[in-house]
C-alpha positions as protocol buffer text, in pm:
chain_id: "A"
residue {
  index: 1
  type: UNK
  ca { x: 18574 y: 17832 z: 12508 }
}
residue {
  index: 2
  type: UNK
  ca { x: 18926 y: 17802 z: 12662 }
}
residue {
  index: 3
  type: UNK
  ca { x: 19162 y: 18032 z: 12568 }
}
residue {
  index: 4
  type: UNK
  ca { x: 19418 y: 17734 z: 12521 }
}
residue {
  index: 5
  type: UNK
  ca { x: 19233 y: 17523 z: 12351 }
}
residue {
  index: 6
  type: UNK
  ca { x: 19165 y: 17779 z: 12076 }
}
residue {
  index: 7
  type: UNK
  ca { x: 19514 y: 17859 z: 12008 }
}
residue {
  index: 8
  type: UNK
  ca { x: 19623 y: 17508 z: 11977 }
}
residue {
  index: 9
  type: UNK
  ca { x: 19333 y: 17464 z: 11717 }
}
residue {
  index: 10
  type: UNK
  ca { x: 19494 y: 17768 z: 11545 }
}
residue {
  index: 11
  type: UNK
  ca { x: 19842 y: 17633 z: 11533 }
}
residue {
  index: 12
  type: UNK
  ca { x: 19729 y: 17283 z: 11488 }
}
residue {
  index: 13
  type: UNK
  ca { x: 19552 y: 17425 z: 11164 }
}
residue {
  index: 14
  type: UNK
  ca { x: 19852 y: 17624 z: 11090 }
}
residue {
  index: 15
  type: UNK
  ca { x: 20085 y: 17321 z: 11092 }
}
residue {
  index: 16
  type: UNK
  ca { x: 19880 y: 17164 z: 10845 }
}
residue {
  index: 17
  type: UNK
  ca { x: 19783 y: 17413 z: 10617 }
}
residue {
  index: 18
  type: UNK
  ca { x: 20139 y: 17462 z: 10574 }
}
residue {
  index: 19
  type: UNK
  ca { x: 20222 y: 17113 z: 10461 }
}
residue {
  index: 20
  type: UNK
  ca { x: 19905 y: 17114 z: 10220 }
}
residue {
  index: 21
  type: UNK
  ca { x: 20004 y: 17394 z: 10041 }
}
residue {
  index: 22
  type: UNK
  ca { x: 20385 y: 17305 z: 10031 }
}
residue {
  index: 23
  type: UNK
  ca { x: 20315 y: 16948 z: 9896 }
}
residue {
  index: 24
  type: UNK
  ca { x: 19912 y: 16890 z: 9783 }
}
residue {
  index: 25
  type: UNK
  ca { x: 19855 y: 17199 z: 9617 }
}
residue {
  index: 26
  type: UNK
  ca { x: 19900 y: 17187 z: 9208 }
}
residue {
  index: 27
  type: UNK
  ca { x: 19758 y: 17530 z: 9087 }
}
residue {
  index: 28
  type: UNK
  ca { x: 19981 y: 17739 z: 8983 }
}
residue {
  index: 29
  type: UNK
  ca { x: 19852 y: 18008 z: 9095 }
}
residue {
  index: 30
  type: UNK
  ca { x: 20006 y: 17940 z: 9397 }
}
residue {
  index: 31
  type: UNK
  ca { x: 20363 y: 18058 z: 9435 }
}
residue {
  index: 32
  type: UNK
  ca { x: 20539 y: 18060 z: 9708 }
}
residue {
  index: 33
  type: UNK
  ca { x: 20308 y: 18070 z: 10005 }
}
residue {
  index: 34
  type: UNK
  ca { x: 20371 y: 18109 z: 10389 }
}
residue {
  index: 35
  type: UNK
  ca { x: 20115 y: 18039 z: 10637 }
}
residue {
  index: 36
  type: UNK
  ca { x: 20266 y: 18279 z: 10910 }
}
residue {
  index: 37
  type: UNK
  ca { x: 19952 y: 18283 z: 11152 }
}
residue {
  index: 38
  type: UNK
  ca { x: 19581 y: 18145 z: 11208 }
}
residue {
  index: 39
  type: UNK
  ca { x: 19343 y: 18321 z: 11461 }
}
residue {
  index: 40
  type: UNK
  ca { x: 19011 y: 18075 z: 11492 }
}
residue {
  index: 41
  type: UNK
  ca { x: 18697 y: 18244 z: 11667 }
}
residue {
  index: 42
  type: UNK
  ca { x: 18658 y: 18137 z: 12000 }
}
residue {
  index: 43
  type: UNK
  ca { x: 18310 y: 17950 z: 11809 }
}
residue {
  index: 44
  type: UNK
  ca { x: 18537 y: 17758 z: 11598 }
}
residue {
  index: 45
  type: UNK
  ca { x: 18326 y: 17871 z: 11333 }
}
residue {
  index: 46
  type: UNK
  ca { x: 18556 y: 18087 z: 11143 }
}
residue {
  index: 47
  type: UNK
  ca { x: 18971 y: 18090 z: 11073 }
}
residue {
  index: 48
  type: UNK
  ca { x: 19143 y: 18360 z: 10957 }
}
residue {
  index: 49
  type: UNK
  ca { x: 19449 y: 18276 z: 10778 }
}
residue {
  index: 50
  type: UNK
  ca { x: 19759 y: 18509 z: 10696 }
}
residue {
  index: 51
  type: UNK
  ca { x: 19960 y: 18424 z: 10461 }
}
residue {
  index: 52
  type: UNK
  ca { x: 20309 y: 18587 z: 10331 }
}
residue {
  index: 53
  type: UNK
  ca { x: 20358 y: 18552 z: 9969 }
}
residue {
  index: 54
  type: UNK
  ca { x: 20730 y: 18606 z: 9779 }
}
residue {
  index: 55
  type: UNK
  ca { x: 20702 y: 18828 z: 9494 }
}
residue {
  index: 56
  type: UNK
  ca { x: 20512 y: 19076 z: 9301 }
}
residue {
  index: 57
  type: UNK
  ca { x: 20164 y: 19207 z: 9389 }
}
residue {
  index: 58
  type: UNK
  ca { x: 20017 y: 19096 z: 9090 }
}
residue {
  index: 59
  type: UNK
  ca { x: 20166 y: 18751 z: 9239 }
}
residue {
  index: 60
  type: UNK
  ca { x: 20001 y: 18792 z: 9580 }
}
residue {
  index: 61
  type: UNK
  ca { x: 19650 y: 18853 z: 9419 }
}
residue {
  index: 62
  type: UNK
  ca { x: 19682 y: 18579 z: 9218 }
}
residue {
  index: 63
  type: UNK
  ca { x: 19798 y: 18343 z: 9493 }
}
residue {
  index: 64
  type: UNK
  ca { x: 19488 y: 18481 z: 9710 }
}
residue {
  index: 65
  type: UNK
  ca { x: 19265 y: 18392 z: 9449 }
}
residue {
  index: 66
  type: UNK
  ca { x: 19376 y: 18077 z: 9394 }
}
residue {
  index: 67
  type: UNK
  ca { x: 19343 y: 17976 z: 9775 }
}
residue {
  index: 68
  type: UNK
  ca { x: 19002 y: 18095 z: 9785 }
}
residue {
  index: 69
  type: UNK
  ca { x: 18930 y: 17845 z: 9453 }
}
residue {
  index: 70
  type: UNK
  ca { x: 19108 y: 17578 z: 9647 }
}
residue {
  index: 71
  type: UNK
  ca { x: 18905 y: 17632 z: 10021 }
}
residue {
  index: 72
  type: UNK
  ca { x: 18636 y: 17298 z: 9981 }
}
residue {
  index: 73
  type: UNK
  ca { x: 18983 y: 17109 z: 9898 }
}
residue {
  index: 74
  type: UNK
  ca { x: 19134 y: 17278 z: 10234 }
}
residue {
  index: 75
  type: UNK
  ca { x: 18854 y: 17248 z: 10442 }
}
residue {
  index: 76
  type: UNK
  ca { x: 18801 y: 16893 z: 10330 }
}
residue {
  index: 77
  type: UNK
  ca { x: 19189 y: 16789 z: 10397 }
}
residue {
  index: 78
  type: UNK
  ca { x: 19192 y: 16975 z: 10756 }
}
residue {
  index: 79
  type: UNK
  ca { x: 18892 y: 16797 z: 10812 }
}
residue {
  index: 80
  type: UNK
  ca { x: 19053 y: 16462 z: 10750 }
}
residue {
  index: 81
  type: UNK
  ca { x: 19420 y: 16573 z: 10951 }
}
residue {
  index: 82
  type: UNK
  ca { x: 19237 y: 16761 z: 11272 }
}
residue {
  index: 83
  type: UNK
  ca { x: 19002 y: 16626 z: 11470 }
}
residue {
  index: 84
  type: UNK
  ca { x: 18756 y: 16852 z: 11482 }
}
residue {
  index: 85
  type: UNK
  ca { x: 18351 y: 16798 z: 11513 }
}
residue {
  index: 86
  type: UNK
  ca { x: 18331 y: 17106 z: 11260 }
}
residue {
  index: 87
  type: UNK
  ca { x: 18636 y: 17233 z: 11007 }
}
residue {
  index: 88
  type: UNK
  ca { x: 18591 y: 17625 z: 11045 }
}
residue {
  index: 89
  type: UNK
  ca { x: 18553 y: 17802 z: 10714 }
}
residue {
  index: 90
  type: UNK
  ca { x: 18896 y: 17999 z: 10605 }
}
residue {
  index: 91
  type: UNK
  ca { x: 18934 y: 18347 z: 10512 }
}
residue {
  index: 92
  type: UNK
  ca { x: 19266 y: 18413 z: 10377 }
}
residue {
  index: 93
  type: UNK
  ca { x: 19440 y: 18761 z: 10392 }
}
residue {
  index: 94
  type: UNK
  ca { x: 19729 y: 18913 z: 10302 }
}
residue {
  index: 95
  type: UNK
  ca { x: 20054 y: 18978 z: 10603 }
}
residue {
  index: 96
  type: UNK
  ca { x: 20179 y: 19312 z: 10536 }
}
residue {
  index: 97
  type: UNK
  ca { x: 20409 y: 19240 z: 10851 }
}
residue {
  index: 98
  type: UNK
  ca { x: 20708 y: 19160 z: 10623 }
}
residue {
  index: 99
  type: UNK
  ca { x: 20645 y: 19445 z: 10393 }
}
residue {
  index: 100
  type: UNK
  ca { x: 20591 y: 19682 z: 10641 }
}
residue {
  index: 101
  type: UNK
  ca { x: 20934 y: 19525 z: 10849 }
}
residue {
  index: 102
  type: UNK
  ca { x: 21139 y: 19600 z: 10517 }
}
residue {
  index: 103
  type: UNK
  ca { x: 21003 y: 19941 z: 10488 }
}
residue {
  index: 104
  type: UNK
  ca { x: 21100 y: 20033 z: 10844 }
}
residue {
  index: 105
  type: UNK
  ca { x: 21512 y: 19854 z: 10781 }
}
residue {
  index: 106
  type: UNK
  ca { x: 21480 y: 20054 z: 10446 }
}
residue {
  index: 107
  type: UNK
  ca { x: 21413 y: 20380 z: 10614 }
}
residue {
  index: 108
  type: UNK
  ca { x: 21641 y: 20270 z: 10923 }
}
residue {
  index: 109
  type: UNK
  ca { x: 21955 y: 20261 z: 10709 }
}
residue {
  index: 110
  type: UNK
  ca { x: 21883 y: 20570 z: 10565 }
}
residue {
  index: 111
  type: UNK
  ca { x: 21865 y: 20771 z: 10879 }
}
residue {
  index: 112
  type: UNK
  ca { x: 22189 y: 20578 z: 10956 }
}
residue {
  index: 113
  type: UNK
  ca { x: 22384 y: 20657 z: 10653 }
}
residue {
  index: 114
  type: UNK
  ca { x: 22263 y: 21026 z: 10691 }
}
residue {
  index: 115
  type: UNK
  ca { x: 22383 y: 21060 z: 11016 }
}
residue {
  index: 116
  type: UNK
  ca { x: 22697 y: 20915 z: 10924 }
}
residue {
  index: 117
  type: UNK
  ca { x: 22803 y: 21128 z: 10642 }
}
residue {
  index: 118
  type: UNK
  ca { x: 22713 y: 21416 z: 10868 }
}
residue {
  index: 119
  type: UNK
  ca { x: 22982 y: 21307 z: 11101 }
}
residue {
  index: 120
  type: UNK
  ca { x: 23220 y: 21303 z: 10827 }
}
């Protein structure tokens, strides 16, 4: 399938997975959630969506397991928004990409206040 088409799919899914869980979603389970990106199989058959949670872990794993209660509602809702002929099933994992960012600034400024005091 076109390369295009496929990543329109996945940021036409993104869009609105965003504004379902923002305003449709009551489970609190759910904290604050960020859909930050969607790669769909080039079969349409399967999404994988990462998602970016703010706060603890014990918040992330609760927010993960409340999205995977809530995937018929999903699917169903995308269904309705996208036209698609089939809604691809969603497998939602956890972005380490902001973590991992914060751990490299963390370790950035230390090297940088190091250096600096060794100057002095």
């Amino acid at each position: 399938m076109n390369k295009t088409r496929i990543s329109r799919v996945g940021e036409e899914i993104k869009k609105e997975l965003s504004i379902l869980l923002q305003r449709e979603m009551k489970d609190p389970r759910i904290g604050f959630v960020t859909v930050t990106a969607v790669e769909v199989t080039s079969d349409l058959q399967l999404a994988k969506v990462f998602i970016s949670v703010f706060g603890s872990e014990e918040q992330r794993q609760a927010s993960l397991s409340g999205l995977q209660k809530a995937k018929g509602f999903l699917r169903s809702e995308i269904g309705k928004r996208v036209k698609l002929r089939h809604v691809p099933d969603f497998v939602f994992k956890l972005d380490q990409s902001i973590d991992y960012g914060n751990k490299i600034e963390t370790i950035l400024r230390e090297i940088s206040t190091e250096g600096e005091s060794k100057h002095e």
